[in-house]
N, C-alpha and C positions, 0 to 999 in steps of 0.2 A: 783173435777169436774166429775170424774167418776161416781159417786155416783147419780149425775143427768141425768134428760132427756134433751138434747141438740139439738135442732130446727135451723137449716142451712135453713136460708132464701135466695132466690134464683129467679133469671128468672127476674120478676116486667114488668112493664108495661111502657118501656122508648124506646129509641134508642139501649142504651146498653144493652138490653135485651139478648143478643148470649152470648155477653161476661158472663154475669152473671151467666148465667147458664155454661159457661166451670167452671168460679172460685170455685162456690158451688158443684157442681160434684168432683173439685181435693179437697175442703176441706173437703166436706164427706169422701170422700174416705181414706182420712189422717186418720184423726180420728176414722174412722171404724179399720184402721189398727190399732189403739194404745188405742183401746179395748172401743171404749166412746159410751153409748148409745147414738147415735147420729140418726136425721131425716131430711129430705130435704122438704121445703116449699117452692114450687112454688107461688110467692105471686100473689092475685088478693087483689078485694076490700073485700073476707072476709077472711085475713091472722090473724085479730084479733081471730076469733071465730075458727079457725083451732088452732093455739094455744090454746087457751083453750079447744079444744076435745083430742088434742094431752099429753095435761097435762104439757107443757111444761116449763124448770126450768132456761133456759137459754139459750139465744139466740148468734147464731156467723151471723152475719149479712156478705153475700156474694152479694150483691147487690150493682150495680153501679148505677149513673147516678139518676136522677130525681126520689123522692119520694122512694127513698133506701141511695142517698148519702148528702141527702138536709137538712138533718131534719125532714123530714117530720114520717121516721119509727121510728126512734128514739124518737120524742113526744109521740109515739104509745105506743112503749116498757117503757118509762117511766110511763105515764098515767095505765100501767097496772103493773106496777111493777116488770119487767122481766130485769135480768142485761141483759147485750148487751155491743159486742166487739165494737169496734172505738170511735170513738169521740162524744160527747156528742151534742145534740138539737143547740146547737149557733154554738159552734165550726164548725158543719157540715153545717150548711146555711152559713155562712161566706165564706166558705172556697168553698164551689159549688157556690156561688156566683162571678163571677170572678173581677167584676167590687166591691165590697164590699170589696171584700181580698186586692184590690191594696188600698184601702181608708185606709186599717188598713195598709198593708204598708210602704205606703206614710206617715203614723202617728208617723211609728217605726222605718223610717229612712232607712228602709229595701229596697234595689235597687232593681227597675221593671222596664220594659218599659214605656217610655209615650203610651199614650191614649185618645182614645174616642168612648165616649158610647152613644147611643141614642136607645129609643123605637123599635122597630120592624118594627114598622106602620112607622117609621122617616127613617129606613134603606134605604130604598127601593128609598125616594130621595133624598140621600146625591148626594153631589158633592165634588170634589177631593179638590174646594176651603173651603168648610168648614172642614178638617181636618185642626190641630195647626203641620202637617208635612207634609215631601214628600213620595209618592210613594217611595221602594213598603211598604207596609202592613199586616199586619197577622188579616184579619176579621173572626171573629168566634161568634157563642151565647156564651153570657156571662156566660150559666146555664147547659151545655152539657159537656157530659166528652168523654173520649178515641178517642181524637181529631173528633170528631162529627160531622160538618158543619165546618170546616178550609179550609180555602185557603189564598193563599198569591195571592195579587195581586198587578202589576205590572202595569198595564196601567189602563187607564176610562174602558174601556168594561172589564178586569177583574173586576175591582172594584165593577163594580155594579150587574156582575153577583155572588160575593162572595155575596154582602149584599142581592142580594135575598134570595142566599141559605140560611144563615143564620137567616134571616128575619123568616121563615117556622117554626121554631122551638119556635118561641114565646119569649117574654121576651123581655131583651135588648138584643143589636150587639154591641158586642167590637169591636173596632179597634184600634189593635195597629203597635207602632209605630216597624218596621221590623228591628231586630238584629242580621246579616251575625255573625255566631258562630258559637260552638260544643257544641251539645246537650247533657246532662249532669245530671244523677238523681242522687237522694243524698235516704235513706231511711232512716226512724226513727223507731226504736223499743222498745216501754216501755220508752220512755226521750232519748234516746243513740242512734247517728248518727252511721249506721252502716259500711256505706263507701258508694263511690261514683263509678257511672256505667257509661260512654260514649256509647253513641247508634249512631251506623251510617248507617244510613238506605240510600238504593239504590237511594230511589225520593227524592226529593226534601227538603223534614222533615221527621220528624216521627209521617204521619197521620196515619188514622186506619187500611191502609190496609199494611203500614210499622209496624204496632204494631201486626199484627193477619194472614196476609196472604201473608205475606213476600217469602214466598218458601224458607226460608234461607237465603234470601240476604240480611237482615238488619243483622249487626253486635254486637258485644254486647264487650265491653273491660272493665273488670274490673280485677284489680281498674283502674281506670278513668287514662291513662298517664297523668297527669300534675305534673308541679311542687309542691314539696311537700308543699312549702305554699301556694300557690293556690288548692289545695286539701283540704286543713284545712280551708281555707275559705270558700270553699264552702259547706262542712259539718257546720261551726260555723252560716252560713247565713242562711242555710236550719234548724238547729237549733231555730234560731231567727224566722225563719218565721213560724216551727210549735207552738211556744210559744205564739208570736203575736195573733193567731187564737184562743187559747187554748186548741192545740188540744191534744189527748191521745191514746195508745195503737198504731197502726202502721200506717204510711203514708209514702205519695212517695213525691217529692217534681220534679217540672221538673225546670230545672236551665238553662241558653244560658251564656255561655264564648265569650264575643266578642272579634275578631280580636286583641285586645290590652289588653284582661286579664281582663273584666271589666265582674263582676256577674252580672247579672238578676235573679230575682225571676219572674218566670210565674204562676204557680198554685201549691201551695198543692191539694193533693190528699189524703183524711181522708178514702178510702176505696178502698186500690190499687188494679188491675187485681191481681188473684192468678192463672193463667191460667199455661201450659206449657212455655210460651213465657212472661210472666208475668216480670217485671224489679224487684219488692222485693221479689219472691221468688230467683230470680238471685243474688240478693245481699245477699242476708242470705246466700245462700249457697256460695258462695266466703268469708264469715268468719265464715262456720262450722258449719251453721246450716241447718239439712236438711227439706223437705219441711214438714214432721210430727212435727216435733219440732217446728217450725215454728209457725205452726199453734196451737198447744198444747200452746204456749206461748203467742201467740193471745187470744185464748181462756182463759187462764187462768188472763187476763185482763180486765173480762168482769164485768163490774158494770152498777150500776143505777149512773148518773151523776147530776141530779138534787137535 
């Protein structure tokens, strides 16, 4: 891979836009250190034609969230024939899909929360009697990452102030059914569960401003205290759920342990933050790998998947 020019796609045109550019800025900068002709592409609508002025021979894809984690770049990089880290055109619409991912799932036997999904345009007038549960609920876009538009709500007036918020963002509104837990990432690297991370953040979850502007007060425990076969479960689950997807090269998976030991699968994540505060450069480096290697083994992942 040295031998090429390496194109760090970056920034896009989402919500997640800040995030994206810390990730692509720490994986340039990896890679600069461990000698790779590497470049940084702020993507707009002509990220194809910059590529090709750039001459570039392979792409590390640092881009979250809509039309970076969807599939959408990825048809791109295929259509032009450029390998490219993460997961492949399906796997990645599945998988940013949130309502799609619980279908496969629910196919594969794979344990999620219950749900309901509807339109955007239908968000706005639900009522508490057409959910198939009670209060409270986790409403969020089904198609946004780095908890984006979440809230949990608890009465009618949260309820319907979540499904606006999320309404804004277009697409469906999930709503699912609320699982009192410990929040719990599992990562994957190359097929290999690399071990599990418990996050405990100060508010209420681990929304955006617990993932990126915490001031230190979300906590981080790895490995995950549990028991050891509940640790193995939730690796062999998170396992299952990156396969179900089919997905490749590295992902995050967020997991809920309820009160009584019972896994949740919420979402894979085919394009994890690489940020400072990032959960899979946390896990790598809790089994010895530091963030250039990391990255160097991402990289070294990178194909056409079509």
């Amino acid at each position: 891979m040295k031998s090429k020019k390496v194109a760090v796609l970056y920034g896009g045109r989402n919500s997640e836009r800040e995030v994206s550019l810390w990730s692509g800025a720490a994986i340039h900068g990896a890679l600069v250190e461990r000698g790779y002709d590497v470049h940084l592409i702020d993507v707009d609508l002509e990220v194809a034609a910059r590529l090709r002025e750039l001459g570039a021979e392979v792409v590390f894809i640092g881009l979250h969230g809509r039309f970076g984690e969807d599939g959408c770049i990825q048809g791109l990089l295929e259509s032009m024939g450029l390998p490219y880290t993460g997961s492949g055109v399906l796997s990645s619409a599945l998988a940013m899909d949130k309502v799609a991912s619980k279908q496969v799932f629910a196919a594969r036997g794979i344990p999620t929360p219950a749900y309901h999904a509807v339109p955007a345009a239908e968000a706005v007038k639900l009522r508490l009697s057409d959910l198939p549960f009670p209060l409270p609920a986790v409403v969020k876009p089904a198609s946004e990452g780095s908890s984006v538009g979440v809230h949990i709500a608890k009465d009618q007036a949260s309820f319907a102030a979540a499904c606006e918020d999320a309404a804004r963002f277009g697409g469906e509104v999930l709503i699912e059914r609320y699982i009192k837990g410990r929040e719990v990432q599992v990562a994957v690297l190359d097929g290999e569960a690399l071990g599990a991370i418990e996050v405990v953040p100060a508010a209420e979850f681990y929304d955006y401003n617990a993932k990126y502007k915490s001031g230190g007060t979300t906590r981080y425990l790895f490995p995950a205290p549990l028991p050891l076969s509940l640790y193995q479960a939730a690796l062999e689950t998170t396992l299952a759920a990156h396969r179900a997807l089919g997905c490749s090269g590295a992902t995050r998976t967020d997991l809920i342990i309820g009160e009584g030991g019972d896994l949740q699968v919420i979402e894979v994540n085919t394009l994890p933050g690489m940020t400072a505060s990032s959960l899979l450069p946390k896990i790598a480096a809790g089994v010895g790998i530091d963030f250039p290697t990391l990255c160097e083994r991402i990289l070294a992942g990178a194909s056409l998947k079509a």
